[in-house]
LOTI-923196 format. One record per residue: residue in three letters; z, y, x of N, C-alpha, C in turn. Coordinates in steps of 0.02 Angstrom, whole numbers, padded with zeros to 5 digits, always signed. Layout:
REM residues N
ALAZYXZYXZYX/...
***
This chain:
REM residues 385
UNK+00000-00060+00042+00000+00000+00000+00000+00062+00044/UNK-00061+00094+00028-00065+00170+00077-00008+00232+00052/UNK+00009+00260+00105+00071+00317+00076+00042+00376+00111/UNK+00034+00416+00061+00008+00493+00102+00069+00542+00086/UNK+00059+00602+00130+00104+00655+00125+00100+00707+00094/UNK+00141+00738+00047+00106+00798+00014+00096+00872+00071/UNK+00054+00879+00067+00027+00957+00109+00060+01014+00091/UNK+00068+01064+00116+00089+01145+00093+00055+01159+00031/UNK-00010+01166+00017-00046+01156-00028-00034+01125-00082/UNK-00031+01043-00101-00010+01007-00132+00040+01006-00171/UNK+00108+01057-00151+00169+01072-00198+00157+01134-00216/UNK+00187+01141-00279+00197+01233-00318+00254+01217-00358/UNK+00276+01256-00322+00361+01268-00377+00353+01334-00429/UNK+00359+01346-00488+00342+01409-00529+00412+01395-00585/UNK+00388+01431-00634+00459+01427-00731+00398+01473-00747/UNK+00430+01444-00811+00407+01436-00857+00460+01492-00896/UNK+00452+01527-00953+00470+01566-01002+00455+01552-01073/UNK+00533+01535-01086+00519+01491-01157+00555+01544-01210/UNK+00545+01572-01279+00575+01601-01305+00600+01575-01366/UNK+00643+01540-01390+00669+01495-01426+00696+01531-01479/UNK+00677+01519-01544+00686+01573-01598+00741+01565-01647/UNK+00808+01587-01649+00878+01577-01681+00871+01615-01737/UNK+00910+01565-01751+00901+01597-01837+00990+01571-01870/UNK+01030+01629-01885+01110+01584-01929+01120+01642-02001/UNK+01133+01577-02041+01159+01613-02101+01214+01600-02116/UNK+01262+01648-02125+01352+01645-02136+01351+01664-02227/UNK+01386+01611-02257+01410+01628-02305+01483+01567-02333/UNK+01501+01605-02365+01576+01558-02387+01601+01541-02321/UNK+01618+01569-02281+01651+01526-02220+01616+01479-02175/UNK+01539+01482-02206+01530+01399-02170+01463+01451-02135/UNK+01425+01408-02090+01374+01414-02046+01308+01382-02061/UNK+01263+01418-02045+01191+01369-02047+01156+01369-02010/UNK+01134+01343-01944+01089+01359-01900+01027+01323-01912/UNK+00971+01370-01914+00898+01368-01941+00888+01318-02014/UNK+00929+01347-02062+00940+01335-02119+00956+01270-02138/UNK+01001+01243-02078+01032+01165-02093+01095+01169-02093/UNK+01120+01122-02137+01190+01106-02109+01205+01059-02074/UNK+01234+01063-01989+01228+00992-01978+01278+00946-01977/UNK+01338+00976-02013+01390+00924-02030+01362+00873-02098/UNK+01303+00876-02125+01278+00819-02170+01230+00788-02134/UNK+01210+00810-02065+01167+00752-02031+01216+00712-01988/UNK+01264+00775-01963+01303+00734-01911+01380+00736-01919/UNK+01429+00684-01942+01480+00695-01962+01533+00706-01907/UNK+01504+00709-01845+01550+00746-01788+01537+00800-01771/UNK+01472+00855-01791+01455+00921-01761+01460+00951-01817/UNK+01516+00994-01833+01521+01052-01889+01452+01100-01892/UNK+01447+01117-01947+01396+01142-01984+01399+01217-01958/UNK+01325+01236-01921+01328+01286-01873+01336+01297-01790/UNK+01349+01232-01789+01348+01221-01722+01316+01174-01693/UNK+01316+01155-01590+01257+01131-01567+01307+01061-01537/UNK+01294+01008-01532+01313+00962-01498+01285+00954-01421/UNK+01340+00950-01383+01319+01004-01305+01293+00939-01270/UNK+01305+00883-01280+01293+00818-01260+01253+00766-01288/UNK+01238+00784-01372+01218+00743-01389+01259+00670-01396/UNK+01324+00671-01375+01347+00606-01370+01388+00601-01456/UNK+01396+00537-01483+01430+00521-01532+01406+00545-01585/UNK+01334+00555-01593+01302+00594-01621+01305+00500-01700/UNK+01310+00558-01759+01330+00494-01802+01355+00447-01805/UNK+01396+00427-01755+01476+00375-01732+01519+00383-01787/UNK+01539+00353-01827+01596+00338-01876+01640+00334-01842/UNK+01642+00252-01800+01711+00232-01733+01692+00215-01674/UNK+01713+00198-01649+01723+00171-01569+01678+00219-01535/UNK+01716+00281-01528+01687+00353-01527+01692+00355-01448/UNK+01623+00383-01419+01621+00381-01342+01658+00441-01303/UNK+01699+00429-01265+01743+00480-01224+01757+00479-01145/UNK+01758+00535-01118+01753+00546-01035+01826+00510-01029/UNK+01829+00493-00979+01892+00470-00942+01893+00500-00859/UNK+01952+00484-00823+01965+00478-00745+02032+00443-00735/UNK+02016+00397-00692+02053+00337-00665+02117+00414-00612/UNK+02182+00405-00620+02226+00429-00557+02216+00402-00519/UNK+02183+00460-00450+02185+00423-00394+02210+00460-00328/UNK+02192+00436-00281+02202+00483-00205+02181+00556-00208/UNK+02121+00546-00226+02088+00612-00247+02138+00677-00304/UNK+02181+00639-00350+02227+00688-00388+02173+00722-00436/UNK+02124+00697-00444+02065+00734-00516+02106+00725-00562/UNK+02106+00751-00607+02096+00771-00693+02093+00821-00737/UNK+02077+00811-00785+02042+00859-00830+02090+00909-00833/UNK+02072+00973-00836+02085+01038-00858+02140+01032-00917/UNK+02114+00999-00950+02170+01002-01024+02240+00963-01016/UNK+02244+00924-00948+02287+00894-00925+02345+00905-00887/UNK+02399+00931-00901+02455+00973-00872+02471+00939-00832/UNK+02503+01001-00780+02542+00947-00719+02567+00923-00721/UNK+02620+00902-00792+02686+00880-00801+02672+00789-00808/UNK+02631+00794-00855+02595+00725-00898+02564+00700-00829/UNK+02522+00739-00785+02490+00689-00730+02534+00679-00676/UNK+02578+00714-00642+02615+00670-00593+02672+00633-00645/UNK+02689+00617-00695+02731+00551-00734+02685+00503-00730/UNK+02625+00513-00740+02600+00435-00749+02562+00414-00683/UNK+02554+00341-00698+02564+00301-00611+02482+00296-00577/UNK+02469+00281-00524+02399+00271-00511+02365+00234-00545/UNK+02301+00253-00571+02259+00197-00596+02255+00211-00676/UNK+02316+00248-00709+02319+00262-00774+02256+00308-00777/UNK+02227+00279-00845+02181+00339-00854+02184+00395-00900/UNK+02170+00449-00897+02179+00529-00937+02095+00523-00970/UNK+02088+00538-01033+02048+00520-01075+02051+00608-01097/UNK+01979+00615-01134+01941+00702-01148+01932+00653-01240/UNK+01910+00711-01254+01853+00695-01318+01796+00701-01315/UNK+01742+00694-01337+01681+00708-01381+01683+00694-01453/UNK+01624+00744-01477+01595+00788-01437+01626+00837-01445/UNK+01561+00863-01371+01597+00947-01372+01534+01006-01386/UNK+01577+01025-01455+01500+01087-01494+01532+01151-01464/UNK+01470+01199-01491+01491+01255-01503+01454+01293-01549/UNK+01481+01357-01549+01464+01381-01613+01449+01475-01608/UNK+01430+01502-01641+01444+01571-01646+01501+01604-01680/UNK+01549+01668-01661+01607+01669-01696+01632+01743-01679/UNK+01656+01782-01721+01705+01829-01759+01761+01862-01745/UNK+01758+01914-01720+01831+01920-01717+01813+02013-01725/UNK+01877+02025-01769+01886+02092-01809+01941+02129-01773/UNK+01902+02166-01760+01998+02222-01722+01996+02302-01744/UNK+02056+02304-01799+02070+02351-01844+02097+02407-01777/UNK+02099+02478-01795+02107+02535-01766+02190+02522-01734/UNK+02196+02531-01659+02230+02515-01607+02283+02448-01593/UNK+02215+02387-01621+02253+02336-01613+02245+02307-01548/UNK+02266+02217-01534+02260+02226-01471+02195+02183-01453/UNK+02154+02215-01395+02082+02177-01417+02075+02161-01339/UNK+02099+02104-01307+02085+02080-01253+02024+02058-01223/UNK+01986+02042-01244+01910+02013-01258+01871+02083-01247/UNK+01883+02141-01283+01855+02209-01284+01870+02241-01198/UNK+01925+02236-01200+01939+02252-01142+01926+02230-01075/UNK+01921+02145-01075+01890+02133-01012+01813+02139-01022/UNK+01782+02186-01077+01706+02195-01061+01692+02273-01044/UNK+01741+02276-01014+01732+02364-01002+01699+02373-00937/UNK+01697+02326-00903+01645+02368-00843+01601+02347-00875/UNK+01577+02283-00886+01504+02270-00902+01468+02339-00961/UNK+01535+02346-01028+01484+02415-01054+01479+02470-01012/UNK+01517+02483-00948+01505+02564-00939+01453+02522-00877/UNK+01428+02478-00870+01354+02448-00831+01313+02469-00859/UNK+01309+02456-00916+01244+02490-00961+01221+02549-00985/UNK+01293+02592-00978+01284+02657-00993+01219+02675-00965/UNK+01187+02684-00924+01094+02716-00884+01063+02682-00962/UNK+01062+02623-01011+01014+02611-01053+01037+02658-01107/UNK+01112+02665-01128+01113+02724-01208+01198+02726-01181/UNK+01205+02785-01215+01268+02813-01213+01326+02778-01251/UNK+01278+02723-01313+01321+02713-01362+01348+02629-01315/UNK+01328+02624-01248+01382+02562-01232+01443+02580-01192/UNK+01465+02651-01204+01520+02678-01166+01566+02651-01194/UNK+01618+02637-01115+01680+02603-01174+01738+02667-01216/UNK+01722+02701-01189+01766+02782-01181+01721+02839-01202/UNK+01675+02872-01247+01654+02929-01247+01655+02960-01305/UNK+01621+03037-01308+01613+03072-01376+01586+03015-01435/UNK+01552+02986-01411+01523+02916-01472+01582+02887-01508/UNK+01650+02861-01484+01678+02809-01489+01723+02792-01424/UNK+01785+02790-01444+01836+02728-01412+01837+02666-01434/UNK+01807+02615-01411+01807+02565-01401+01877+02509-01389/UNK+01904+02549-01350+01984+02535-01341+02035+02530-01393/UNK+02001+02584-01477+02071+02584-01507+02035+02574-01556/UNK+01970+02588-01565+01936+02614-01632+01919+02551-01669/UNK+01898+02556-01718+01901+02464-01768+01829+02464-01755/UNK+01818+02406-01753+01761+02371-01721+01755+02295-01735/UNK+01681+02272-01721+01684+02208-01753+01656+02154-01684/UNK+01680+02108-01653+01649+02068-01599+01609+02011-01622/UNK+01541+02015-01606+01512+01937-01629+01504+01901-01580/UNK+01521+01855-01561+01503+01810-01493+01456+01740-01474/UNK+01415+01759-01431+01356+01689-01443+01356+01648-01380/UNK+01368+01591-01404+01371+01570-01337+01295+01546-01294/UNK+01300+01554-01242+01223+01551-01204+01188+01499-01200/UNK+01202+01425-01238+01158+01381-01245+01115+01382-01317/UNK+01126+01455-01347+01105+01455-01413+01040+01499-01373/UNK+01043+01531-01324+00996+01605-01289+00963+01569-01237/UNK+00986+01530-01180+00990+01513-01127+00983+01585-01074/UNK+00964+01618-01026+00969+01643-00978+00988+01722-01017/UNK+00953+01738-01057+00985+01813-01097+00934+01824-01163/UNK+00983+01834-01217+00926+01862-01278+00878+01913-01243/UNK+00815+01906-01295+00749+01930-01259+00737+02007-01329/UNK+00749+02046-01278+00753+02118-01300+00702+02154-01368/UNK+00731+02169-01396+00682+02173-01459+00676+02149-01534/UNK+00717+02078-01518+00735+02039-01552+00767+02025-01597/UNK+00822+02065-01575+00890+02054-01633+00891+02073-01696/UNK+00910+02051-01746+00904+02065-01823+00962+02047-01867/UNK+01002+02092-01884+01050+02092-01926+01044+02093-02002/UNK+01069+02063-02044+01039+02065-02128+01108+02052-02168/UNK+01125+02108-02196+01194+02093-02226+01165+02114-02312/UNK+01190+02059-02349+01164+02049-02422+01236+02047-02473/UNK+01224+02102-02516+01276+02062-02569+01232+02082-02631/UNK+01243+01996-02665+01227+01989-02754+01162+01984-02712/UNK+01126+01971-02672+01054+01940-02663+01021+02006-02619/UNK+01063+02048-02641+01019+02116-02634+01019+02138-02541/UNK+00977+02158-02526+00983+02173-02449+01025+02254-02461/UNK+01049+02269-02423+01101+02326-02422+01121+02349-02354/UNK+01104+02318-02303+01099+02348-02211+01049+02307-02170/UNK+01036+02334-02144+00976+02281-02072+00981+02331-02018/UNK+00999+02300-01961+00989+02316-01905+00939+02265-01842/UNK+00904+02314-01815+00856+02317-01778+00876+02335-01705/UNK+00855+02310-01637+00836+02332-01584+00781+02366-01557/UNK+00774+02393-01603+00695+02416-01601+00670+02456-01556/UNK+00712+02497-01495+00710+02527-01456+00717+02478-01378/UNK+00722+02418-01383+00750+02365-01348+00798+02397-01285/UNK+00818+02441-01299+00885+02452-01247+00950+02462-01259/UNK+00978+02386-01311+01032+02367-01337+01080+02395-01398/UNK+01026+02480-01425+01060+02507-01481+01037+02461-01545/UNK+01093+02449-01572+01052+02403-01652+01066+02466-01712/UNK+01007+02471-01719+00988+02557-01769+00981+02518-01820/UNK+01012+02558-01896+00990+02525-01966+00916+02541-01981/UNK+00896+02502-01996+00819+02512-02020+00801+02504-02092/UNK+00851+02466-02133+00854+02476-02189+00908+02462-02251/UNK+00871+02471-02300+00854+02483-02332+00835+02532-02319/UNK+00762+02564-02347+00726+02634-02326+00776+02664-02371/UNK+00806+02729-02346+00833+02755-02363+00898+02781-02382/UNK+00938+02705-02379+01001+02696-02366+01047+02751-02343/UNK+01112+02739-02337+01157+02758-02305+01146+02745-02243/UNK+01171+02775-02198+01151+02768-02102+01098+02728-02077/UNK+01045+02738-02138+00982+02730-02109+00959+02778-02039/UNK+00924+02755-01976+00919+02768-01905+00995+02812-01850/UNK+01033+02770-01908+01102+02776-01876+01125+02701-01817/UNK+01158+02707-01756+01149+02664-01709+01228+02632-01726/UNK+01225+02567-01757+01282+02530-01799+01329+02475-01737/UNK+01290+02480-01683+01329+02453-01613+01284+02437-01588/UNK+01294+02386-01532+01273+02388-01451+01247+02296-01465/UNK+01194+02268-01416+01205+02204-01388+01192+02204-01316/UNK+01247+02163-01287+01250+02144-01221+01204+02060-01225/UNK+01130+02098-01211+01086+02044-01209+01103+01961-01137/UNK+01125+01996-01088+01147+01939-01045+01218+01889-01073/UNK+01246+01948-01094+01320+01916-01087+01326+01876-01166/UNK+01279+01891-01205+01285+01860-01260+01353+01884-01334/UNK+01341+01964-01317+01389+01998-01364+01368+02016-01413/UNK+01384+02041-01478+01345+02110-01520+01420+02142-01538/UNK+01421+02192-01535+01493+02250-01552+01452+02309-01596/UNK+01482+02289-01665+01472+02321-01717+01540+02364-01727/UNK+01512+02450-01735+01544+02512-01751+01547+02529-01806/UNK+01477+02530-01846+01456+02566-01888+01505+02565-01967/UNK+01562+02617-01983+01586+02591-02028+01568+02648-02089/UNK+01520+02663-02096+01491+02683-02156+01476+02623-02218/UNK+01482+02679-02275+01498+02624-02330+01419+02610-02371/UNK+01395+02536-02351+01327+02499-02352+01312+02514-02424/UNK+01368+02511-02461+01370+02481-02541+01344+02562-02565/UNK+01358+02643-02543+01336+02684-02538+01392+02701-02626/UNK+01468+02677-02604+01523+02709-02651+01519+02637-02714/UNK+01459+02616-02731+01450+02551-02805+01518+02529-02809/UNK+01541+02500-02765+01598+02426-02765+01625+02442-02719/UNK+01678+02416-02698+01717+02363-02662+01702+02298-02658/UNK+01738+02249-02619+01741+02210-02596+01804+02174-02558/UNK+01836+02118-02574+01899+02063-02556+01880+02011-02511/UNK+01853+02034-02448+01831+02022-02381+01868+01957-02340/UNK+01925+01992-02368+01982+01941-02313+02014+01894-02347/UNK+02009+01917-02403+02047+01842-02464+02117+01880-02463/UNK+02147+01920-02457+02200+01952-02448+02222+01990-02508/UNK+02201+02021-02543+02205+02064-02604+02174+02123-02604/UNK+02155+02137-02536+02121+02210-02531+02055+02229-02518/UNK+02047+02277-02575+01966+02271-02584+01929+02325-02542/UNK+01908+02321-02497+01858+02367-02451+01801+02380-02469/UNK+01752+02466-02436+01687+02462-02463+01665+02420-02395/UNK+01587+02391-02431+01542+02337-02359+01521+02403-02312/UNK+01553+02390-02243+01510+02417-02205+01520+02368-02147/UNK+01476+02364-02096+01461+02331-02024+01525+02310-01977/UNK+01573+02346-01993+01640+02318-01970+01660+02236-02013/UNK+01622+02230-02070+01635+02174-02136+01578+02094-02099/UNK+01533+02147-02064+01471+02074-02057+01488+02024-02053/UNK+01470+01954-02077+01489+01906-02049+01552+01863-02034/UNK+01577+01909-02105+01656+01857-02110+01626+01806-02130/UNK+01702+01773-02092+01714+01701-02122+01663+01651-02058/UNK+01634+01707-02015+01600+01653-01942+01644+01633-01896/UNK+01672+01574-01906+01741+01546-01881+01789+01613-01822/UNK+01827+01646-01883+01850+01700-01888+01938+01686-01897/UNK+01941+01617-01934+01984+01599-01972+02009+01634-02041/UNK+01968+01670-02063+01961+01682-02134+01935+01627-02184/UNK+01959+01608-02245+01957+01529-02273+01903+01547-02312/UNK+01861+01507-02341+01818+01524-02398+01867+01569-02465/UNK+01804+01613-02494+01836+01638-02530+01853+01594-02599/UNK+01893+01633-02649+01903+01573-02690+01891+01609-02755/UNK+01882+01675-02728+01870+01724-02811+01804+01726-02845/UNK+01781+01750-02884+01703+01739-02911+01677+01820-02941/UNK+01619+01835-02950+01631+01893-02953+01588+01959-02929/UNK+01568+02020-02932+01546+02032-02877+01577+02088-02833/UNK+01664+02064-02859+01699+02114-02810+01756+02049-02782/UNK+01716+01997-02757+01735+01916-02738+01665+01937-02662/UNK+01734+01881-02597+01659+01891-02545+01602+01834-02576/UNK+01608+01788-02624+01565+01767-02635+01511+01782-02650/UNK+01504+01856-02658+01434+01892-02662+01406+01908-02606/UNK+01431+01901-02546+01436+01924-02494+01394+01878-02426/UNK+01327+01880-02391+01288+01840-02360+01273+01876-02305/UNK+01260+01824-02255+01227+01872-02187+01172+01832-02148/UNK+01151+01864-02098+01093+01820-02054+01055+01869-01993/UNK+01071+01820-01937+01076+01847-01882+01026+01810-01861/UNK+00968+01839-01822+00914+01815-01806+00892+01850-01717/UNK+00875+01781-01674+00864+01835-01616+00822+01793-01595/UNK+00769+01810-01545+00749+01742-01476+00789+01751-01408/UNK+00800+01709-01365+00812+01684-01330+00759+01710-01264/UNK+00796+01707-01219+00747+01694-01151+00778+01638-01088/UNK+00742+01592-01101+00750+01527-01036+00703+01512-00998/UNK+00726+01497-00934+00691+01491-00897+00666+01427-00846/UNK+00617+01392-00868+00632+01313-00866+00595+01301-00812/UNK+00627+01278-00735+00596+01269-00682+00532+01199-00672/UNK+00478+01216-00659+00417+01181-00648+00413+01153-00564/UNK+00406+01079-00571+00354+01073-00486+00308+01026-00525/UNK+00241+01075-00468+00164+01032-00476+00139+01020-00417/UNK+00123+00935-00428+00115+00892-00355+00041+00879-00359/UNK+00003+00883-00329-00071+00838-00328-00068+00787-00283/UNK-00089+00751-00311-00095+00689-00252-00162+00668-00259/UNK-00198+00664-00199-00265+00645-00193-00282+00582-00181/UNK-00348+00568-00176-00377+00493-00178-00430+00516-00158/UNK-00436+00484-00113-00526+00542-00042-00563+00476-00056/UNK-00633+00500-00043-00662+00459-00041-00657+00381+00004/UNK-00681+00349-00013-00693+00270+00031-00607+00261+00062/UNK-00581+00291+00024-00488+00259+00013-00483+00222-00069/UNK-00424+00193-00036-00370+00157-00099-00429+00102-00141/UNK-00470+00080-00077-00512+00016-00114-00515-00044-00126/UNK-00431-00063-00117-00396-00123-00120-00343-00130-00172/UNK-00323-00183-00177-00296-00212-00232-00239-00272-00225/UNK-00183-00251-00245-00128-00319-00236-00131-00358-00297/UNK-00152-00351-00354-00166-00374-00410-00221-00438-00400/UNK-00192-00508-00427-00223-00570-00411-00301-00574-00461/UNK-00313-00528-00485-00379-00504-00543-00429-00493-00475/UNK-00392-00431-00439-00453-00422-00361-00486-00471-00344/UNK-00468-00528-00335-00511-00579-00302-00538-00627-00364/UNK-00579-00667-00322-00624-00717-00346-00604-00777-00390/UNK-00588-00780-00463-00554-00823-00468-00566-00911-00452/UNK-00527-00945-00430-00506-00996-00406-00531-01012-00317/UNK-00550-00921-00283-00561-00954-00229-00486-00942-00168/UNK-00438-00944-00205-00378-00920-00162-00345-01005-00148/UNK-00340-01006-00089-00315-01076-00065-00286-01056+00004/UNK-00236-01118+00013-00209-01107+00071-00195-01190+00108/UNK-00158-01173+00167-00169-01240+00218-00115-01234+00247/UNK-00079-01301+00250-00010-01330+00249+00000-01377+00299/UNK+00035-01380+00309+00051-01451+00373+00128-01454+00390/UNK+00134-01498+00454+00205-01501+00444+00227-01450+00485/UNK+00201-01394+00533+00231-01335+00539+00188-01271+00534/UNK+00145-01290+00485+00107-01225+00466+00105-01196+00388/UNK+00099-01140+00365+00070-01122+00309+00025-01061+00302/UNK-00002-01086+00298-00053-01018+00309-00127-01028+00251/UNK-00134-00953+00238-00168-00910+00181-00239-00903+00202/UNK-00275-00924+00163-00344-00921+00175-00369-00825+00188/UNK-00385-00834+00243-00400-00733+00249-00486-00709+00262/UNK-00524-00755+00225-00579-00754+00193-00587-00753+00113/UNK-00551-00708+00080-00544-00727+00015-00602-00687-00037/UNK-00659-00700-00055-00699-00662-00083-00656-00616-00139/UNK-00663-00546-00142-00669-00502-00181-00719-00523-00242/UNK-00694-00522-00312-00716-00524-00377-00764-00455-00389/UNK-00822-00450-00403-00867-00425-00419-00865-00398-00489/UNK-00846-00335-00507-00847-00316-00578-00880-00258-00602/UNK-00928-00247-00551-00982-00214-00554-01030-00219-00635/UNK-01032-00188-00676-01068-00208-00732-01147-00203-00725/UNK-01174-00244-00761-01255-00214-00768-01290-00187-00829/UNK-01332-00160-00817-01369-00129-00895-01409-00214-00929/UNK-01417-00243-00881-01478-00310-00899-01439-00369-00894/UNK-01446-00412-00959-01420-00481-00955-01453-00508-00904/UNK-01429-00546-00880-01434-00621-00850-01437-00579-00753/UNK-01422-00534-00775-01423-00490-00695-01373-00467-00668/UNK-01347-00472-00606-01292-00438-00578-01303-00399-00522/UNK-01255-00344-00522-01259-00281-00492-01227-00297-00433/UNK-01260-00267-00354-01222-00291-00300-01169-00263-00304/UNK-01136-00316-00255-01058-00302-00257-01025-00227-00212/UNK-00984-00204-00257-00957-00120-00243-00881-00134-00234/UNK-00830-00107-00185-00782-00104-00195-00750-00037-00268/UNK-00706-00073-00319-00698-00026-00375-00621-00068-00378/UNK-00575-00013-00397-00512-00012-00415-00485+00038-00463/UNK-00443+00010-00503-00422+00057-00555-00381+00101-00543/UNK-00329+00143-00533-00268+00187-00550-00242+00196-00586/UNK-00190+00157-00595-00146+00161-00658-00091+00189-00649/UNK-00059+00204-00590+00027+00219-00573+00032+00268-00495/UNK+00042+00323-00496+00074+00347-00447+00141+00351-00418/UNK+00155+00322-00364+00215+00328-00338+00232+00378-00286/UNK+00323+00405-00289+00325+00461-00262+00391+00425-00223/UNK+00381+00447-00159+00425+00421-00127+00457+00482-00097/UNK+00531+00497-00052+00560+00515-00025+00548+00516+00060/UNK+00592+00565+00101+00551+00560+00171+00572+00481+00181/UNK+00628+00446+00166+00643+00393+00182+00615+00335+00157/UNK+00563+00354+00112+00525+00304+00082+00548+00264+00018/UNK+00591+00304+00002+00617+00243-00074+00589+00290-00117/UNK+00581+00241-00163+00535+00265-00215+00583+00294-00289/UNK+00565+00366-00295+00616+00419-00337+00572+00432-00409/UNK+00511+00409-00404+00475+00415-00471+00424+00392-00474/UNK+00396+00371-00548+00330+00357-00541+00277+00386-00591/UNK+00222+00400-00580+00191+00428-00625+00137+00374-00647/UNK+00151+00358-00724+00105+00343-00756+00045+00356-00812/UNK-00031+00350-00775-00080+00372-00796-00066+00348-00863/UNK-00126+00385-00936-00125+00371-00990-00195+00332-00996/UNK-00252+00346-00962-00320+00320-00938-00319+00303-00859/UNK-00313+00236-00841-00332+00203-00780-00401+00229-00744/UNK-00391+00258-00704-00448+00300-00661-00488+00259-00629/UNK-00576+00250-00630-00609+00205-00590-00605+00225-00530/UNK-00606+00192-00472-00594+00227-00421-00654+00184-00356/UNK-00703+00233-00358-00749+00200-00304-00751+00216-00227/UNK-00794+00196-00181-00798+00205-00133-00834+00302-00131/UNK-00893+00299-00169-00913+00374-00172-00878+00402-00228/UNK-00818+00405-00260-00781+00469-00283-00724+00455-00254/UNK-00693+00542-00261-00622+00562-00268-00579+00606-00317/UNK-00529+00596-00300-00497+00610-00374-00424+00628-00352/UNK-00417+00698-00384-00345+00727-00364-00296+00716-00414/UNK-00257+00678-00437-00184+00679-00503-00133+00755-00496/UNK-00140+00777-00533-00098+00829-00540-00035+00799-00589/UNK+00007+00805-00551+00077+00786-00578+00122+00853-00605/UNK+00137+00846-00664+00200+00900-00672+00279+00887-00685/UNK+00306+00892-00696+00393+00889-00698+00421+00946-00716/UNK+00445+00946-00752+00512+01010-00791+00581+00962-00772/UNK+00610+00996-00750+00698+01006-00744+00755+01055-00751/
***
């Protein structure tokens, strides 16, 4: 078997740019990502969220879980206190769960509460300050620090490398009716209301997204409903008008479904958050060639002549006949005629070996390549990882 080397030439490393299109609708407490629920496909991944593993995916029992043996080494899991791992003896094993989802989620912070989460994003907003004024954590716009505000948080296997600018779309509905939308429409992280034409704080800038970090921080507390209603948001007794500080209750917030009916009940009350994604999915492309008047042999017992393979034995010999006619499969256009004999081999499988020669992959053709003495033929191989 011939082994060639790939050339400078021969490799290209490049990515690829994939923009993956999210789509969640929040209502009653519960989640929908791209209008499924997947706690009725999958009775271990709550509805709205992604299963990060894929593991235990529709498992009733004998549910699959990480482990680590105590050893020399002293590993274990994070969730595993020091107390519980030096009591138990070598060899015991410390057991995780699956699976492990995640989800998008909520959190509300009323005027000078305490907002820890807000606060460790204060350099990153005054980073952005050069794109709009409105990601100051401190200015004439807004304190950020004390002022009520709403946090939405995404985690980055819903985006992969950073939401892709332009994108974002906010839709807050009550009784069916659209009543706020926000837009990035400027793509330098202000989300401006765009509608209802005409609205209340229509081309008013309702908060910020931190496209890398996977934030949206909603300000805007003008009243959507434009005075109509109120609204019993929190299940609490108290009825608020809808504005952008309200979006998206009940996105594992720990606010319960509501239980009132009504349309001063949040059951009138719907949202949907729509963005793409930007990932970046690394490519190598290999060619591997086949030159002319190469690779015109064959380990396959079809190559030769059938029944002229024989060999010769004795009492200290064995040895292989090394005159073995090559099988002729040369076709002809004319019965009863045959075409002189051509060396021809097929290609069915590329192998990729390491500098050390073990073999790390193989590529298999979908059409077996004829392969003669007068052609050549380059395989372009690709791979995503």
């Amino acid at each position: 078997m011939p082994l060639y080397k790939f050339k400078a030439n021969d490799i290209i490393y490049n990515s690829i740019e994939a923009n993956p299109k999210v789509d969640f609708k929040i209502y009653q407490s519960k989640i929908y990502y791209k209008n499924a629920d997947q706690s009725s496909q999958n009775s271990n991944t709550p509805s709205g969220h992604i299963n990060l593993h894929e593991i235990n995916v529709n498992r009733a029992s004998d549910l699959v879980y990480p482990f680590l043996s105590k050893g020399s080494d002293l590993s274990s899991f994070k969730t595993t206190s020091a107390t519980s791992f030096h009591k138990s003896s070598y060899g015991e094993d410390f057991k995780g769960t699956y699976p492990l989802t995640s989800s998008i989620s909520r959190e509300y912070h009323a005027t000078g509460s305490t907002r820890n989460r807000i606060n460790a994003l204060r350099t990153t907003l005054d980073f952005y300050k050069p794109a709009s004024d409105h990601y100051s954590y401190d200015s004439h716009l807004g304190a950020k620090s004390h002022q009520p505000l709403n946090l939405l948080s995404i985690p980055s296997i819903f985006f992969g490398s950073s939401i892709k600018k332009g994108t974002v779309n906010l839709k807050f509905f009550v009784t069916g009716t659209l009543i706020g939308e926000l837009k990035d429409e400027n793509k330098n992280g202000e989300l401006i209301q765009v509608g209802p034409t005409g609205s209340v704080g229509t081309g008013s800038v309702a908060g910020v997204a931190l496209y890398n970090e996977g934030f949206i921080i909603l300000t805007g507390s003008w009243d959507l409903g434009d005075g109509s209603h109120t609204i019993n948001y929190n299940n609490d007794g108290n009825h608020v008008a809808s504005s952008w500080l309200q979006y998206a209750v009940g996105a594992n917030d720990g606010i319960p479904e509501s239980s009132g009916v009504g349309n001063n009940s949040r059951v009138s009350a719907s949202y949907d958050l729509l963005f793409e994604g930007t990932n970046y999915v690394p490519t190598l492309t290999m060619f591997a060639h086949a030159n002319k008047g190469e690779l015109n042999n064959s380990g396959n017992p079809t190559f030769v002549k059938s029944g002229s393979y024989s060999t010769s034995t004795g009492s200290s010999v064995y040895a292989e006949d090394d005159k073995i006619p090559i099988k002729n499969i040369i076709s002809s256009s004319y019965g009863g005629y045959s075409e002189e004999f051509e060396r021809q081999t097929y290609i069915s499988k590329v192998g990729i070996y390491d500098e050390d020669k073990n073999l790390i992959a193989i590529t298999k053709l979908a059409t077996p390549l004829k392969k003669t003495n007068k052609r050549d033929y380059t395989v372009k191989i690709k791979l995503d990882f």
